[in-house]
ZAMARGU-4260 file (C-alpha; in steps of 0.2 Angstrom, whole numbers, plus 5000, padded with zeros to 4 digits):
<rodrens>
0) 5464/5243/4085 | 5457/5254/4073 | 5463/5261/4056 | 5457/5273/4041 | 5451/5286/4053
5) 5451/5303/4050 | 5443/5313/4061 | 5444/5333/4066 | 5437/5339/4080 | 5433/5359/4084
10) 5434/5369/4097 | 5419/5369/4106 | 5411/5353/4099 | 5408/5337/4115 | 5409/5321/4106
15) 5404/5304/4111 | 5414/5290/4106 | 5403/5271/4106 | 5407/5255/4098 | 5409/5237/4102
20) 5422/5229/4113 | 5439/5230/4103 | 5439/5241/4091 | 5447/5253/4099 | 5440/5266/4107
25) 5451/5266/4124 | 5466/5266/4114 | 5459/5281/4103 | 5456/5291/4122 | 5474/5285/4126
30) 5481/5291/4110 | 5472/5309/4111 | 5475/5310/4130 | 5493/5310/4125 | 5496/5291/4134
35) 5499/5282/4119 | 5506/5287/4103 | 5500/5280/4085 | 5509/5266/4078 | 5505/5273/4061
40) 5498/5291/4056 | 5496/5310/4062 | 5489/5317/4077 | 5488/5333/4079 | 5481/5342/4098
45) 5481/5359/4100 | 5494/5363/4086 | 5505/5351/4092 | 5509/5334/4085 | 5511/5318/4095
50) 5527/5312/4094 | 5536/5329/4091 | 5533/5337/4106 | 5536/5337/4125 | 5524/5325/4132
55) 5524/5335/4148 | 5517/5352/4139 | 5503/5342/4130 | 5498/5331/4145 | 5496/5348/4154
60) 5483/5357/4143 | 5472/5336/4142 | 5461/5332/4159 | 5461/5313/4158 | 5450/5300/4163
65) 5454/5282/4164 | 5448/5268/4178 | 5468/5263/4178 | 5471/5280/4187 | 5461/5274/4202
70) 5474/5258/4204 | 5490/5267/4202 | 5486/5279/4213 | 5492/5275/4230 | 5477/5268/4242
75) 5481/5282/4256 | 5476/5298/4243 | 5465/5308/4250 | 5452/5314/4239 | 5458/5331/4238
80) 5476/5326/4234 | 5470/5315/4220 | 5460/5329/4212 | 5475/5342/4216 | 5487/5335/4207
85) 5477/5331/4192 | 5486/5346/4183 | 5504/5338/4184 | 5497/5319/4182 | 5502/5316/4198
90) 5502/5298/4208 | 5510/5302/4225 | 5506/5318/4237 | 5524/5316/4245 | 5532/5319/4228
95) 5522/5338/4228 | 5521/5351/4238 | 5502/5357/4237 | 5498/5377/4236 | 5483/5380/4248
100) 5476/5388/4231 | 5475/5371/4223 | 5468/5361/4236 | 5454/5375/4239 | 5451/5375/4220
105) 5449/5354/4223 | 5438/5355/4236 | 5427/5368/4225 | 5425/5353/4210 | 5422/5340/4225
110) 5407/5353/4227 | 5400/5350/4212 | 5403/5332/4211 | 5393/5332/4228 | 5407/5323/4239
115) 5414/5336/4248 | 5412/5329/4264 | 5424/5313/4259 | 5439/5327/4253 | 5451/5320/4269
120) 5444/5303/4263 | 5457/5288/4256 | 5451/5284/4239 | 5454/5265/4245 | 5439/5266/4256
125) 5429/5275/4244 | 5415/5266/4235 | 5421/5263/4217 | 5407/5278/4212 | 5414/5289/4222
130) 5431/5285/4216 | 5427/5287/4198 | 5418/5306/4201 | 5433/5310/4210 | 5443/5305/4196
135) 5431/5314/4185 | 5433/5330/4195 | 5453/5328/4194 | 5450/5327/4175 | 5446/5347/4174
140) 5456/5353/4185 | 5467/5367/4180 | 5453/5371/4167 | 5463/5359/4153 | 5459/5365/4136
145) 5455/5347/4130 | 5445/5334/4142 | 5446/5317/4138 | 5436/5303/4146 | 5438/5282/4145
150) 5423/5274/4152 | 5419/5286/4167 | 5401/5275/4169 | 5411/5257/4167 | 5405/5244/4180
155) 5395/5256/4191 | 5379/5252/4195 | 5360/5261/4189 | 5363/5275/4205 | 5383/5279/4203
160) 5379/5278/4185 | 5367/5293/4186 | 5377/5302/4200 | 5392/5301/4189 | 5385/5307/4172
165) 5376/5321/4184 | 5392/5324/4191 | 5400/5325/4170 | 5386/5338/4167 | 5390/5351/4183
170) 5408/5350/4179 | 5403/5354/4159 | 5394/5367/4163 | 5408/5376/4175 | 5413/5392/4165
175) 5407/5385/4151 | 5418/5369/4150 | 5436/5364/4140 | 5436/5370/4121 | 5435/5350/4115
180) 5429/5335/4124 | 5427/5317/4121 | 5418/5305/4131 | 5419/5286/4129 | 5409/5273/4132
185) 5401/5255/4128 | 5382/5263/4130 | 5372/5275/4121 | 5364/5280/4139 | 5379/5284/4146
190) 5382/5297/4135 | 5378/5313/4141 | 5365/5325/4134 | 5376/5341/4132 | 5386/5330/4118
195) 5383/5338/4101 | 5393/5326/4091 | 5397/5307/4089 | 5408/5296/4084 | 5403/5278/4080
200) 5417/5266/4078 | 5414/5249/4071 | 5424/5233/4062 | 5429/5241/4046 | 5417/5254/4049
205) 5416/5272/4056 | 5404/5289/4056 | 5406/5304/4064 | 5397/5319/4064 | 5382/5328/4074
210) 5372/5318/4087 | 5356/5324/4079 | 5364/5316/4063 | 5372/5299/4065 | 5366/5292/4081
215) 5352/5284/4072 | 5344/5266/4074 | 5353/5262/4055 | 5371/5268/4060 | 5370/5260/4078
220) 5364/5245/4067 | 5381/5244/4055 | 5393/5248/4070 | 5387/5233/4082 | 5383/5221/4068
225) 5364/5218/4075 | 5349/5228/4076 | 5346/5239/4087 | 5332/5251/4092 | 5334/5270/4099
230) 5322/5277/4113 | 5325/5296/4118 | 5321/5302/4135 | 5329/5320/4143 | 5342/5323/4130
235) 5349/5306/4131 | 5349/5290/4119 | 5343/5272/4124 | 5346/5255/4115 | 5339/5238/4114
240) 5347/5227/4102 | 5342/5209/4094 | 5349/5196/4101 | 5358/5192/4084 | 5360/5199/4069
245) 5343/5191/4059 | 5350/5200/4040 | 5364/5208/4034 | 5363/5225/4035
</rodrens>
């Protein structure tokens, strides 16, 4: 749960979201994935408001990330099914008839997220890595205007992990990537490089503005409620923290 934020997001800018557990980051994803709407305030996506639009035309211009997609999806999706019905937020093949374009254009992103070979695959006997890039690649499908991420890195392991924010990169980088972007996540690491602007949400407490700007040893400090240091290494930010907070900040 979060409140008192204001925030405005250009086209063009990538922003990283990171916080603590609870404040609300995955409902801030849902709300701007158009999932969720606000129990109190404006938001505002591509001219239209939440809440005063056809969820079905905003849903269509937003690729969408979420580890819940890879449960309601059902177990015998193939890969390529998974990714080509991204565009209509699709959940079962039998309810749509596939163009040949579409599933060509969804083995071309299972290219670029290295897992071609798997396109005939069940997502249920995929590894939970390989599921969550081929989530990622059913995010921008369609080339969405807006790409909105929940925790693509969550509970994978030190390899999937870079596999996946690889993966985030080649798909960023494919003519030139959505106009907005927003990635979540509990760790400054998994954030990727390419991000040029962060939001930190806290207790009581946010920041938002250009990485180079805010993602700083103080800021990361206020927003976990302990100190923490910042390392950099190819673009990307790593954090130790104390154990417990020893001063009030």
């Amino acid at each position: 749960m979060f409140q008192g934020l204001d925030l405005v997001v250009e086209s063009g800018q990538r922003v990283g979201v990171i916080g603590p557990n609870g404040v609300g980051k995955s409902t801030l994803a849902a709300i701007l994935a158009g999932r969720l709407r606000p129990s109190a305030g404006t938001v505002e996506i591509l001219g239209m408001t939440v809440g005063k639009v056809d969820i079905r035309r905003l849903r269509s211009q937003i690729g969408f990330f979420s580890d819940d997609l890879a449960r309601q999806l059902v177990p015998e999706t193939t890969a390529i099914e998974a990714i080509a019905m991204g565009k209509n937020a699709g959940l079962r093949a039998a309810w749509f008839n596939l163009p040949d374009q579409d599933r060509d254009d969804a083995a071309e992103l299972l290219r670029l997220v290295d897992l071609f070979e798997k396109r005939e695959s069940p997502i249920a006997e995929l590894s939970s890595g390989q599921r969550n890039r081929i989530l990622l690649a059913r995010a921008f499908f369609g080339s969405p205007r807006v790409i909105v991420l929940d925790e693509p890195a969550a509970h994978l392991d030190f390899g999937a992990r870079e596999d996946m924010i690889a993966s985030l990169e080649a798909l960023m980088a494919r003519q030139g990537g959505p106009d907005a972007f927003l990635v979540v996540s509990h760790h400054t690491e998994e954030i990727p490089a390419t991000v040029s602007h962060m939001l930190l949400l806290g207790s009581g407490y946010s920041v938002f503005g250009p990485k180079t700007e805010v993602l700083n040893a103080d800021t990361v400090s206020k927003v976990y409620g302990r100190r923490v240091a910042l390392a950099s290494l190819l673009g990307r930010t790593f954090a130790v923290a104390e154990p417990k907070l020893a001063d009030p900040l």
